[in-house]
Each structure stands twice: as C-alpha cells, then as structure tokens.
Backbone as CSV, one residue per row, in Angstrom:
resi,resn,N_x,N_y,N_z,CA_x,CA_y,CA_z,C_x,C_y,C_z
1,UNK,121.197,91.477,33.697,121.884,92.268,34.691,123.364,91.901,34.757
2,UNK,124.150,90.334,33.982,125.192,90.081,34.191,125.884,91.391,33.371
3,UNK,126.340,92.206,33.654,127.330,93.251,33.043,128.442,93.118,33.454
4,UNK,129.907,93.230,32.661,130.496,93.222,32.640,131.361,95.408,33.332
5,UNK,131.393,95.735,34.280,131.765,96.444,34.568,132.927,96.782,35.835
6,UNK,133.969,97.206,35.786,135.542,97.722,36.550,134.779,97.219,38.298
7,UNK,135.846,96.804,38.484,135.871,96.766,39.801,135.988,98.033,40.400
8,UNK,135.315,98.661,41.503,135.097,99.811,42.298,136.270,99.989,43.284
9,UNK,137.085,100.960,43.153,138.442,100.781,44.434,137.827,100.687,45.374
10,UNK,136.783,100.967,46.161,136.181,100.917,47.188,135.517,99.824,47.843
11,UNK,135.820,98.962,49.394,135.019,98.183,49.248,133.724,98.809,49.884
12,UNK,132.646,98.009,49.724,131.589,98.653,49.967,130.844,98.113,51.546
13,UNK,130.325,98.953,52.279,130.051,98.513,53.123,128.308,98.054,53.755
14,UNK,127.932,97.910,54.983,126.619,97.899,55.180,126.286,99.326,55.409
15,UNK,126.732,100.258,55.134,126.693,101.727,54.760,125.867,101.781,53.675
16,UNK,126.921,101.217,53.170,126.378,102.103,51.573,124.977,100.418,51.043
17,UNK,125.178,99.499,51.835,123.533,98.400,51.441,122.598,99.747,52.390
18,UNK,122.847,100.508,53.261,121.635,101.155,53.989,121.010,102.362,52.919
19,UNK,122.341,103.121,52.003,122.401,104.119,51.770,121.146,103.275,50.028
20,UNK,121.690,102.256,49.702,120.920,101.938,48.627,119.948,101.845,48.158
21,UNK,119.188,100.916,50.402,117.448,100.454,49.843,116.918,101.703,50.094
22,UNK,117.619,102.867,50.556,116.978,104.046,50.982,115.790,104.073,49.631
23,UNK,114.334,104.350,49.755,113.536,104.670,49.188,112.783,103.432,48.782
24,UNK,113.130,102.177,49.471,112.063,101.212,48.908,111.310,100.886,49.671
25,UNK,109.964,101.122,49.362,108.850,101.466,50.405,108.727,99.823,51.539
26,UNK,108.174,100.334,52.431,108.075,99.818,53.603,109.146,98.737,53.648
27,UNK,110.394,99.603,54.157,111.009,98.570,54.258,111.358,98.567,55.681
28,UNK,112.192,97.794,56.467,112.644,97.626,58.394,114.069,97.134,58.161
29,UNK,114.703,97.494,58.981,116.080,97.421,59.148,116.168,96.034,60.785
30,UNK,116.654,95.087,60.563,116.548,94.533,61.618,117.858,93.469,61.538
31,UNK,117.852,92.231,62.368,118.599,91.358,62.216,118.020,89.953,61.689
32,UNK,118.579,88.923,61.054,119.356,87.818,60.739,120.157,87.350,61.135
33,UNK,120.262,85.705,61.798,121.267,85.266,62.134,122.531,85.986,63.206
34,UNK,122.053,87.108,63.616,122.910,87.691,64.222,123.689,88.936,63.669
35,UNK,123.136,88.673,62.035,123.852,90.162,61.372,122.942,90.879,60.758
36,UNK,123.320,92.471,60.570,122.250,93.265,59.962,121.602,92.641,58.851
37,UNK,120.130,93.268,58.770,119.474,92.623,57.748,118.281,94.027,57.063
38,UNK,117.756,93.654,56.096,116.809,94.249,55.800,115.539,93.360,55.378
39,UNK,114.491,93.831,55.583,113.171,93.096,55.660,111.906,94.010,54.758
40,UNK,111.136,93.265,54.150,110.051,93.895,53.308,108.505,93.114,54.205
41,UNK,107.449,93.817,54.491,106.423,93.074,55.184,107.129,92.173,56.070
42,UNK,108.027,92.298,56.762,108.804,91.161,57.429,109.674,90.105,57.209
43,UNK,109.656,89.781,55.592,110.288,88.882,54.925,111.917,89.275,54.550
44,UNK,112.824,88.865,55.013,114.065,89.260,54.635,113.944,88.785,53.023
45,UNK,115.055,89.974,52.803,115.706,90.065,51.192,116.934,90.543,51.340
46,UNK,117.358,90.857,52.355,119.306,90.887,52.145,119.993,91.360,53.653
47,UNK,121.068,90.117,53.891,121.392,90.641,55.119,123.391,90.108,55.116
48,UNK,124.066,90.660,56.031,125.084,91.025,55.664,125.190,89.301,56.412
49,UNK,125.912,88.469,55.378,126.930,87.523,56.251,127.478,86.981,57.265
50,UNK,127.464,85.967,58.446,128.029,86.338,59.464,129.993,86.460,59.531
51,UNK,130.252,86.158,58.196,131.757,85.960,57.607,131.860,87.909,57.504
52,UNK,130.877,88.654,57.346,131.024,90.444,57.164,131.718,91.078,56.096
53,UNK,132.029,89.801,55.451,132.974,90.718,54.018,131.670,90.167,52.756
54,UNK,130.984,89.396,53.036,129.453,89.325,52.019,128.480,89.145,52.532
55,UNK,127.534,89.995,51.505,125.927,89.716,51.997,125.068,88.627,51.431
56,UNK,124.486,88.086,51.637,123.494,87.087,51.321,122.425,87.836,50.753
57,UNK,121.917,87.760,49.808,120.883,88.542,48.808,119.809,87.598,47.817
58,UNK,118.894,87.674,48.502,117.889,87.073,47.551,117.695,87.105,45.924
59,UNK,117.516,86.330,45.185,117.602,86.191,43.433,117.036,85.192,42.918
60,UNK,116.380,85.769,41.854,115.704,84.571,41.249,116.523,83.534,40.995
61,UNK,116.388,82.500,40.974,117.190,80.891,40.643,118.343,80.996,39.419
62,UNK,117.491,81.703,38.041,118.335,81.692,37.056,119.027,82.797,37.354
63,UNK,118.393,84.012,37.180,119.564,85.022,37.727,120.853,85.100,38.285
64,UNK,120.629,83.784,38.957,121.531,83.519,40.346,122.827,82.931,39.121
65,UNK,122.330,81.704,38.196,123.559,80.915,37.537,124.039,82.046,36.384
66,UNK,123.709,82.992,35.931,123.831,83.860,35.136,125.078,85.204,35.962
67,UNK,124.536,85.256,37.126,125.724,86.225,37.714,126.890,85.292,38.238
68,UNK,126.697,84.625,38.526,128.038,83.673,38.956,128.908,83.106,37.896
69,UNK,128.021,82.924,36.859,128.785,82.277,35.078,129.694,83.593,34.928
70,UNK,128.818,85.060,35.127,129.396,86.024,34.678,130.810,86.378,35.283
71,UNK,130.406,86.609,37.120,131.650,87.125,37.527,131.969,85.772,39.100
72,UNK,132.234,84.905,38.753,132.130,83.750,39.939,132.787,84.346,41.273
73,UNK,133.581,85.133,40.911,134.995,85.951,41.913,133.903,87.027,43.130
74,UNK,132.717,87.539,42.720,132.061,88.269,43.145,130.884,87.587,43.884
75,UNK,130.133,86.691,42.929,128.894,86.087,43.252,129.018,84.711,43.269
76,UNK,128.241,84.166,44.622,128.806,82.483,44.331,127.445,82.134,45.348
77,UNK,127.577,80.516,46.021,126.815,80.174,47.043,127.596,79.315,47.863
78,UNK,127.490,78.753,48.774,127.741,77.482,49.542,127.194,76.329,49.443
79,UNK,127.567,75.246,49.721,126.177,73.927,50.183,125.005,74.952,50.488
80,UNK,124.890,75.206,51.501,124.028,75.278,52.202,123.008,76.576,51.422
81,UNK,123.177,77.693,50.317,122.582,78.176,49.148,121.822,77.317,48.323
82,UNK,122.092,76.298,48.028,122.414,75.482,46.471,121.070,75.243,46.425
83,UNK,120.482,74.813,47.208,118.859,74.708,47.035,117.963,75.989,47.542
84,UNK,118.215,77.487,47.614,117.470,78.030,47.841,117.714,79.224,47.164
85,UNK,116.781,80.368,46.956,117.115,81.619,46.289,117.883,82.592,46.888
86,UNK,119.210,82.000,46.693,120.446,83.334,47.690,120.985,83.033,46.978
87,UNK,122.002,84.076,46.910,123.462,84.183,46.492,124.352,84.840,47.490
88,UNK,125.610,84.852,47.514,126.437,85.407,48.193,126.990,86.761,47.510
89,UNK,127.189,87.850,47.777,127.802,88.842,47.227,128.575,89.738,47.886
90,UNK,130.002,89.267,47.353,131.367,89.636,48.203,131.326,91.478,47.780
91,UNK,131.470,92.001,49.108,131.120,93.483,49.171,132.795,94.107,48.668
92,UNK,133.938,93.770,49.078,135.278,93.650,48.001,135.705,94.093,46.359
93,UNK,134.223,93.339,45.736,134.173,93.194,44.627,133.305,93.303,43.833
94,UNK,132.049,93.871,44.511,131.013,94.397,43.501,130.906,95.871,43.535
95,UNK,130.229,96.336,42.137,130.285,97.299,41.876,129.051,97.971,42.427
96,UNK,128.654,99.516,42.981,127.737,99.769,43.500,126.270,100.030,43.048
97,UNK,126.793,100.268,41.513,125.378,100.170,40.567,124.565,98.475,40.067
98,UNK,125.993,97.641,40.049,125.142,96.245,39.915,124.541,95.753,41.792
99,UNK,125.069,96.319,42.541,124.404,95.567,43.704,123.099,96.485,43.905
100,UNK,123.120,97.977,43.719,121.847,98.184,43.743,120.522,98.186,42.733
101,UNK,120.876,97.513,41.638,120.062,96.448,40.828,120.025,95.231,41.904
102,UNK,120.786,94.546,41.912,120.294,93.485,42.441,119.753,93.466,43.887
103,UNK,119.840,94.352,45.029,118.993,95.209,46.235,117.288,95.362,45.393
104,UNK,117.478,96.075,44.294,115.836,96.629,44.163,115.360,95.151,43.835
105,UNK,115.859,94.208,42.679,115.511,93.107,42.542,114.916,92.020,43.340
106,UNK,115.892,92.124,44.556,115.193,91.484,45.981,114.280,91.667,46.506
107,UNK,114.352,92.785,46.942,113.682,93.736,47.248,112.087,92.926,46.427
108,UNK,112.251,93.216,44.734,110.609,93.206,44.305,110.695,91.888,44.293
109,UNK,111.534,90.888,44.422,111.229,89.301,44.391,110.524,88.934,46.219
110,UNK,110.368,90.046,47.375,110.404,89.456,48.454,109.067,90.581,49.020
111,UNK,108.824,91.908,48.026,107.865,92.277,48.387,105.980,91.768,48.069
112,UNK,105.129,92.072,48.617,103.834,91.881,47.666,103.638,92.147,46.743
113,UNK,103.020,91.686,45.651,102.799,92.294,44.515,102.324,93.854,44.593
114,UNK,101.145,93.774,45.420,100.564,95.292,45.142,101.371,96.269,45.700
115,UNK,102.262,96.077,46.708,103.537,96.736,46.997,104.240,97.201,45.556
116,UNK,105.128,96.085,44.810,105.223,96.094,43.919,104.649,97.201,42.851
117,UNK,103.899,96.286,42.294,102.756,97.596,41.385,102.810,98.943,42.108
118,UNK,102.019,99.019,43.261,102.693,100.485,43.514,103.898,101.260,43.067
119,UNK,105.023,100.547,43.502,106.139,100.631,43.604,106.208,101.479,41.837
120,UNK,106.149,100.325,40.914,106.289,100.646,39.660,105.799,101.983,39.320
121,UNK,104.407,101.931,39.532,103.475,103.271,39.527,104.313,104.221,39.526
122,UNK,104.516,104.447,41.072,104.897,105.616,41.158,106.635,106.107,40.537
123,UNK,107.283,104.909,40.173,108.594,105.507,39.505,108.321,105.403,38.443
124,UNK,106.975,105.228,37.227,106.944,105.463,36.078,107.559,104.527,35.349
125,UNK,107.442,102.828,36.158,107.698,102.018,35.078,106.700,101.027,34.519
C-alpha cells in the first residue's frame, strides 16, 4: 500500500473520513477520547486526534514501518503508539485514495472475521 502518490491540494477532513467508511457494514459513529471516532462491533478502528489536524488509525504492525519508511512527513507515531497497532495520519498530507485503503484496512483488521468474509463476498473479492 506504500505508494508513492502527489500530495492532494486539499486538506482532508472528518468529512470526507465519514464520506469514506460510508458502506462498511455495521459500522457506529461515536467518540474517543473526546474526539470523533468510528467503531466496528464496538471496537474502534479510527478516530480523529485530539491535536484535529490527524487521525489515529489502526494497522497492522508491519504495515505501520512500511508507511512511515515510505512517507514519514504523513504517517508517524508517538511514545505512546510505539507499542500498539496505530499510526498517526496527518489529514494535511494524505492522499484520499491511500487513506481510504488504509480506513477499509482497519476497518477489516478491527472487524469479525465473518463480518469480514461477508464483507469480501459480497464485493467479489
């Protein structure tokens, strides 16, 4: 998923994270920490920052050193990341097709499997 693609003039907002998970089944719109969030069976997988210029987004471990090797300026963590499956992703600087790869990604790293499988099913993968 590390691709190399233009920065978007646009920054992107919790608009367009709403406009993204649109269609991933059972999902809830709620809070985190005090800032918007989104939730699968209850389990968060991405919620906006309380800093509001990045979201915190769930990722597999390697994934995680693979997008940050790629674009560090975009994707990074804190202390307080370093031992868990988040990344930070500055809304400034990502592009809207790699964050909604990495939204569905969360998304299937935080849903059930048979959610999942469904999921696949029915988009024919």
């Amino acid at each position: 998923m590390a691709r190399s693609r233009k920065k978007s003039n646009s920054i992107l907002t919790w608009s367009d994270v709403q406009e993204l998970v649109t269609g991933l089944p059972e999902i809830e719109e709620g809070t985190s920490y005090g800032t918007p969030a989104f939730k699968v069976k209850g389990k968060l997988f991405v919620r906006l920052h309380q800093d509001l210029d990045c979201l915190v987004v769930k990722i597999d471990p390697e994934e995680r050193e693979m997008q940050m090797t790629a674009q560090p300026g975009i994707f990074f963590i804190t202390d307080h990341y370093r031992d868990y499956p988040w990344m930070l992703v500055k809304l400034a600087g990502v592009h809207r097709e790699d964050l909604k790869d990495l939204l569905i990604e969360a998304w299937r790293l935080t849903a059930p499997n048979k959610l999942v499988a469904k999921f696949d099913e029915s988009a024919g993968n």
